[in-house]
Every structure is written in C-alpha cells, then in structure tokens.
C-alpha positions in Angstrom: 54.9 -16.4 -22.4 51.5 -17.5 -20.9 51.9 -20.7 -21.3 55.3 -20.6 -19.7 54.3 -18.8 -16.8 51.4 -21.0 -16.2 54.0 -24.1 -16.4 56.0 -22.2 -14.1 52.8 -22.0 -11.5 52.2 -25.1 -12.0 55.6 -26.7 -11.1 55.6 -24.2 -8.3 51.7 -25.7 -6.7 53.1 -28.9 -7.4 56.5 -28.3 -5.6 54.8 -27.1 -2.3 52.1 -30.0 -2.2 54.9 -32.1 -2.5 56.1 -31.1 0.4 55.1 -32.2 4.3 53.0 -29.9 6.1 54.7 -27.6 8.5 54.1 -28.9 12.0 52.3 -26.5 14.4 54.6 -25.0 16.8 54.2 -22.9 19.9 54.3 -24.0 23.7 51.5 -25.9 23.4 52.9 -28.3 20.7 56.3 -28.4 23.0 54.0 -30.0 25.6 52.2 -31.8 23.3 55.7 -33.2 21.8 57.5 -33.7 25.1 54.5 -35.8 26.7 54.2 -38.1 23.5 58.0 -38.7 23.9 57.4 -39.5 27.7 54.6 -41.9 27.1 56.1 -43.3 23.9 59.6 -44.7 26.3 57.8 -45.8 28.8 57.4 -49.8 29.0 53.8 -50.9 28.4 52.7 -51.4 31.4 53.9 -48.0 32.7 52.3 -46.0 29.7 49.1 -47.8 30.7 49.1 -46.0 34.6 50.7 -42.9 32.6 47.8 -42.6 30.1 43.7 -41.6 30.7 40.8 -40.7 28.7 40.3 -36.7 28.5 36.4 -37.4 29.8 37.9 -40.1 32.8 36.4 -38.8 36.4 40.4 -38.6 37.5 41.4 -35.9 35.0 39.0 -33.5 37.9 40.1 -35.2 41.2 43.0 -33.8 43.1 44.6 -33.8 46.4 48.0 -32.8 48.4 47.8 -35.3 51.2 50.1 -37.8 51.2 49.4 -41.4 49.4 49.6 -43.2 46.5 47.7 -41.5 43.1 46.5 -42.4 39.9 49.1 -42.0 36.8 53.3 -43.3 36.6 55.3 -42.9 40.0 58.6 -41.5 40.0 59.7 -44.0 41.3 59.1 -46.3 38.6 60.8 -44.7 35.7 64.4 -45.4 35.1 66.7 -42.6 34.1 65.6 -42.1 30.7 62.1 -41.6 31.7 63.5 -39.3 34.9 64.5 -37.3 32.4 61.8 -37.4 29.9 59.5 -36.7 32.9 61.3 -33.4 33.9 61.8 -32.5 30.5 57.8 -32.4 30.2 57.6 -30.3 33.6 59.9 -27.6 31.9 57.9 -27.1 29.4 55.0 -26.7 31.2 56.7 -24.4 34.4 59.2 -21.6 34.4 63.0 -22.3 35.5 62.1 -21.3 39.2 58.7 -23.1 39.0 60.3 -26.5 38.3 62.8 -25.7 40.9 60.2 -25.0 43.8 58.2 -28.2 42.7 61.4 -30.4 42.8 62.5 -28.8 46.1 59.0 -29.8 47.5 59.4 -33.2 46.0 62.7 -33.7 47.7 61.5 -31.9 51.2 59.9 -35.5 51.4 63.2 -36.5 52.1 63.7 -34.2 55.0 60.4 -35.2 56.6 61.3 -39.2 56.5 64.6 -38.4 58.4 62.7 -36.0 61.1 59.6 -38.3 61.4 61.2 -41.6 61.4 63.9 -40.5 64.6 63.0 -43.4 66.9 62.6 -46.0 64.5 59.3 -44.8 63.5 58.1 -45.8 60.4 57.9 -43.0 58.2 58.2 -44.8 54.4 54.9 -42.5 53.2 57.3 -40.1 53.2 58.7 -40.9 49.8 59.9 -38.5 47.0 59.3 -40.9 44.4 55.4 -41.3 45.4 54.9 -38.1 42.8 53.1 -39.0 40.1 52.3 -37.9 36.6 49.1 -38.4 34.2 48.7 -37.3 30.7 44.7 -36.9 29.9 43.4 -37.3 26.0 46.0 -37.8 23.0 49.0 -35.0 23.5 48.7 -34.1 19.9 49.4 -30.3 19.3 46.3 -28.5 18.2 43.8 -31.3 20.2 42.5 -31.7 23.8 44.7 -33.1 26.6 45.7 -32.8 30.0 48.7 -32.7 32.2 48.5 -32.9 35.7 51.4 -33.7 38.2 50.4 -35.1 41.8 51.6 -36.0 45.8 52.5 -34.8 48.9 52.0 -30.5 48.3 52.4 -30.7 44.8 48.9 -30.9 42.4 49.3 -29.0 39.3 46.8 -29.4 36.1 47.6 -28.3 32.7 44.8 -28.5 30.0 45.0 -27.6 26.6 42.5 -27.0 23.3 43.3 -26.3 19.8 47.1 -25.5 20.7 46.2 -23.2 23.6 46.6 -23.7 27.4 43.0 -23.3 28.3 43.4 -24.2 32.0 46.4 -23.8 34.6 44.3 -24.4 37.7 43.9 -25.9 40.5 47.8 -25.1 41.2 48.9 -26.3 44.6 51.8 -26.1 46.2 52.7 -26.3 49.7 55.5 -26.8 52.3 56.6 -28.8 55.0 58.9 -27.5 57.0 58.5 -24.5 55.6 61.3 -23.4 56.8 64.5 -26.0 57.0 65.2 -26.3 61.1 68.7 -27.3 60.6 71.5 -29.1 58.0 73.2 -27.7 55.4 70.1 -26.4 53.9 68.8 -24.5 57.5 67.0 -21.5 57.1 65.9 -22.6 53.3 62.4 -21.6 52.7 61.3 -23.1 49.2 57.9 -20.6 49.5 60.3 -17.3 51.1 58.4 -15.0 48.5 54.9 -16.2 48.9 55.2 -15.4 52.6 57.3 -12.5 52.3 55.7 -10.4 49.7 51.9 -10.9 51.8 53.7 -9.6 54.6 55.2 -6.3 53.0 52.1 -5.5 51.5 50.0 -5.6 54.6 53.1 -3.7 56.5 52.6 -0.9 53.6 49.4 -0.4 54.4 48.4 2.6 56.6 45.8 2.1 60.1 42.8 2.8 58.2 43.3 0.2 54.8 44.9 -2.5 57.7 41.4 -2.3 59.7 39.7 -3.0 56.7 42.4 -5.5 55.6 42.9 -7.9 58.4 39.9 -10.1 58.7 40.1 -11.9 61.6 42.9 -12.2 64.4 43.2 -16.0 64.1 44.0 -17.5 60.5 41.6 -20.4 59.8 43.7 -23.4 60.0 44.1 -24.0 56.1 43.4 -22.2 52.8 39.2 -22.5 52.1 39.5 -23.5 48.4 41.1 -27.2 48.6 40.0 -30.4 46.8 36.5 -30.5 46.7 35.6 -26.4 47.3 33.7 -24.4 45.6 34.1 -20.6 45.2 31.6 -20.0 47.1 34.0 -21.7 50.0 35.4 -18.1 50.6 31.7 -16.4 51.2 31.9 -12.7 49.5 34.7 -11.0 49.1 36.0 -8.9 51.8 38.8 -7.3 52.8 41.0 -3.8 51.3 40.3 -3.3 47.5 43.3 -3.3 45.0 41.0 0.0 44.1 42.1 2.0 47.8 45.4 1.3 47.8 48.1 3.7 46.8 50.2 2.8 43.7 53.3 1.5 45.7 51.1 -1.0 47.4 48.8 -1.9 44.1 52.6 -3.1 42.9 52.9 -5.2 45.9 49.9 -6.9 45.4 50.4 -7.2 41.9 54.0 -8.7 42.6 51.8 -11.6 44.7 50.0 -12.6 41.7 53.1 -12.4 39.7 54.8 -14.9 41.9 52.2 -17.4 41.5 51.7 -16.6 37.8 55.8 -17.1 37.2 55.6 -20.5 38.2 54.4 -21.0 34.6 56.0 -20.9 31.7 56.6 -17.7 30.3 54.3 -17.7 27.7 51.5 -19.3 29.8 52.8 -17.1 32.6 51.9 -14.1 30.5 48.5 -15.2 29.3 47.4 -15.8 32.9 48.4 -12.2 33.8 46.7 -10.9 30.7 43.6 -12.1 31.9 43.6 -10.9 35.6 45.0 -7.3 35.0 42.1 -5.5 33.5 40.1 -6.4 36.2 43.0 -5.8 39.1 41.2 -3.0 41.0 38.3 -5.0 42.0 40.7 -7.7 43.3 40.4 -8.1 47.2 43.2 -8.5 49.8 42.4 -10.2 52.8 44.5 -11.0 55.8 44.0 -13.0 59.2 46.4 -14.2 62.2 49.6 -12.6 63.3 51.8 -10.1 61.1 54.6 -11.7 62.6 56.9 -14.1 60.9 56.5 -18.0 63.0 53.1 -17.3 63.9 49.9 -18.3 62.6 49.1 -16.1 59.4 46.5 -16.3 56.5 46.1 -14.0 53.3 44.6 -13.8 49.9 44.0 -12.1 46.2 39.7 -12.6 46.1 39.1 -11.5 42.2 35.5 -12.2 40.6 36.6 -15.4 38.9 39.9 -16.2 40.6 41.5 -16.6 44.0 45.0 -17.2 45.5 45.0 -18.3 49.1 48.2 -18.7 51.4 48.1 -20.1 54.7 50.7 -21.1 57.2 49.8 -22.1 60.5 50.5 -25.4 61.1 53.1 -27.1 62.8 53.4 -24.2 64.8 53.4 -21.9 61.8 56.2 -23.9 59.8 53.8 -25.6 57.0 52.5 -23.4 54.5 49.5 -23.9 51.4 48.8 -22.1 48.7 46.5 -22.7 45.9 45.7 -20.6 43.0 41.9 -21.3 41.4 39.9 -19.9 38.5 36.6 -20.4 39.1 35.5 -20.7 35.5 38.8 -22.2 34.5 39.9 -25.2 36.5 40.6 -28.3 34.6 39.9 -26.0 31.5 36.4 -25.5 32.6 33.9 -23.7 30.1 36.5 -23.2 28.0 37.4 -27.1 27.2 33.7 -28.0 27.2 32.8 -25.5 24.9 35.5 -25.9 22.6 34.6 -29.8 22.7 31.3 -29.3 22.1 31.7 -26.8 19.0 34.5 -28.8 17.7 32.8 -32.5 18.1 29.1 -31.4 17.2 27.3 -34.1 15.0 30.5 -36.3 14.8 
C-alpha cells in the first residue's frame, strides 16, 4: 500500500511538472500582452520608433503642445495596428476614458477646419500626429512603460512586478472646449470636469467660499505642467476637505473620482485607495469667475498629489487638467526602488 501510494505521488509530481507554467494574469499582464501584440505586428521599422529602453531620458519627458513626438504615429499604422493600438488603450483606460481621449484626438479635426478658413495652413492640426511608446520589455510581472502623447493628450502608465506603479502625469485637455457649432454643437468632451468644480464651490456657504476662492483672476494655465515641480503650487491653500459638510466632501470626492475613472477599473480603484485615507487634508482651491464662459481655475492640493483644471483661454473655451503624484510620476520611488532591490549585484 506504501509503495503504491508513493507511485501514485510520484506520477502525480511528475504529471504537474509536465505541465507549462500557468501564465500570470491580472491587468497588468493584459497590458503587458496587448503591447507585445502591438509591437510584435508592427513592421520593423515602425517597432523601432514604437520601442525604448525603460532607463531612456524620453520615458520622463512629456508635453501637450502641438508637434511631432518620440514613439509610432497614428498615422502610420495600417488598420491592423489601429486596432492593436486601441486595443492596448482599453486596457489601460476605462470605457469613458478611451472615449474622452479619442474625442480629443479627433477635436484636432475640428480645429484644422476652424483655423485653416482662409486658406490658412493649419496641417499641425492632425489627429494622426498622436503617438504611442512602449518603455522596457512588456513582459507581465517586469518593468515597462506605456505612455500615449500629442496635442492635450499625455498619459504615462508604468508598471513593476505585475503592478501599475505609476498613472501620472495624466493630461488631458480641450480645445474648443465646447463645440461652437455642427452636428456636434454644444459637445463638451471635459462637461464633468467643469461641472462638478462648479457645484461644489456653489455648495459652499459665504464663510467656506472666502476661504475657498483664491484669487479673482484664474492664472492663465494649470501650475503643474511639463517641467513643474510640486513645489509649482507654493503651500496649500484654500477650504479643507476637513470643513466641509458631508454633501460637499462627496462633491469633492466625485472630482477625484472623475479623474480616477479615466483608468481602468482595477487601476481606477487602486488610485482611489490610495488618496482616501488621507481625503480630509485634501485642499480645494478656486480662482476666476463662478460663471460658466468666463475665466475659471480650481484644484484638489493633497500632500503627495494634485489635480488642477483650468479654462481660460480662448475666451474661456480651452480647458487643462492634469493629475500628478508627486512621489509617483513615471512610477517614481516606487519603480526605482523596486529596480534597485530586484537588480542588486546582478
């Protein structure tokens, strides 16, 4: 009998040896899995523009003017790799994060017909100048990073041992923010951004505004662009989550969700995980006018985080917002720690 069962075991360690390892899964090997599969159909000398060291200076440079950026155009990649490409952005963004980003992409569009009315040349304004660039080898429990690029659109994804370690910067922006005319008039791509600020500093009684507004003038674009520091924003000032009533501490909360939702859900989630416990110390800040087409400015001013919004302008009709963790951004500590412990001595 003992030597039967021990057969038994034997066959049994044998059997499972035999077999292939389970592959990791999780939404950080779906990234992983649907970059490889974007770089792997691109043509050589695409996947060379498409493809960059993890420790390349690029993977921490980032703008949202207009011009022509590191990494694979869209404009380059045939249908397959359209697809492919998008197919990589919905793993990384919600359903209604991938929407706003292709309706800013496409806004480009709108912008070429209003700037190019008198035969002006307006061919920078080109929805196919967008641009994405994989860092490191998408494998799914090692270090890369994904990072998506042009006109009001620069969003960085960076991942470590099959975990999004970095979501930030996160830039989005709009122009017009609001659609003048055509089939698509009134169509604000940002409504909620701008909408939810408003509502919360309209909840607020005369004593939390006074401390809330700022400054009567918005500055003339968010503080934390390419380039800024946190200490871009000076100390924080404005209303505390901590004084406001529980209605309002929903409204702000509602903010951060917005930005947070552009992820995907499971990143989406971790980002809010991280932010909540320390809510009540968060800071809202307004500046400019409370009324809608006029210059406006507010923001979410945590310890380690901030989310700016400004609109003002194009005569209040072009709007920025940028999310940043100041310990976080292009996977920050995190990354160079997990590096470091991970690489030591090899």
């Amino acid at each position: 009998m003992v030597a039967m069962y021990r057969s038994l075991v034997a066959c049994f360690l044998f059997a499972a040896c035999a077999l292939p390892p389970t592959p990791p899964t999780g939404p950080a090997a779906a990234v992983a899995a649907s970059a490889r599969a974007f770089l792997e159909g691109l043509p050589t000398a695409s996947r060379a523009k498409a493809v960059r060291d993890l420790a390349d200076a690029e993977r921490t440079t980032w703008a949202f003017v207009p011009g022509r950026y590191a990494g694979v155009e869209f404009g380059e990649l045939d249908a397959t790799a359209t697809a492919r490409a998008h197919a990589l952005l919905r793993e990384l963004l919600s359903a209604q994060g991938f929407t706003k980003t292709m309706a800013i992409v496409q806004l480009e569009d709108v912008l070429r017909s209003i700037e190019g009315r008198g035969g002006r040349d307006a061919s920078h304004r080109d929805p196919e100048r967008y641009t994405l660039l994989v860092f490191g080898a998408p494998e799914p429990m090692g270090e890369f990073a994904v990072r998506l690029q042009g006109h009001h659109v620069s969003l960085h994804f960076t991942f470590a041992e099959g975990l999004l370690v970095g979501a930030t910067p996160h830039f989005l922006g709009t122009n017009p923010h609001e659609l003048p005319d055509g089939p698509r008039a009134g169509e604000r791509v940002l409504a909620a951004e701008e909408d939810l600020g408003r509502e919360l500093l309209q909840a607020l009684d005369a004593t939390q505004r006074q401390r809330a507004v700022i400054a009567a003038k918005a500055p003339p674009d968010v503080f934390l662009g390419p380039g800024k520091e946190a200490s871009a924003l000076g100390a924080r000032q404005g209303l505390p989550v901590a004084a406001m009533t529980a209605a309002q501490r929903a409204l702000a909360w509602r903010l951060v969700e917005t930005f947070a939702h552009r992820l995907r859900g499971e990143f989406a989630a971790q980002e809010l995980a991280r932010i909540e416990p320390g809510f009540a110390d968060v800071v809202f800040a307004w500046a400019g006018s409370a009324e809608r087409r006029q210059g406006h400015y507010w923001r979410l001013h945590g310890a380690s985080w901030a989310i700016e919004y400004d609109n003002t302008q194009n005569d209040a009709n072009h709007v920025h917002t940028v999310w940043r963790d100041f310990e976080r951004d292009f996977g920050g500590d995190v990354l160079r720690r997990h590096v470091a412990e991970q690489h030591a001595g090899k």
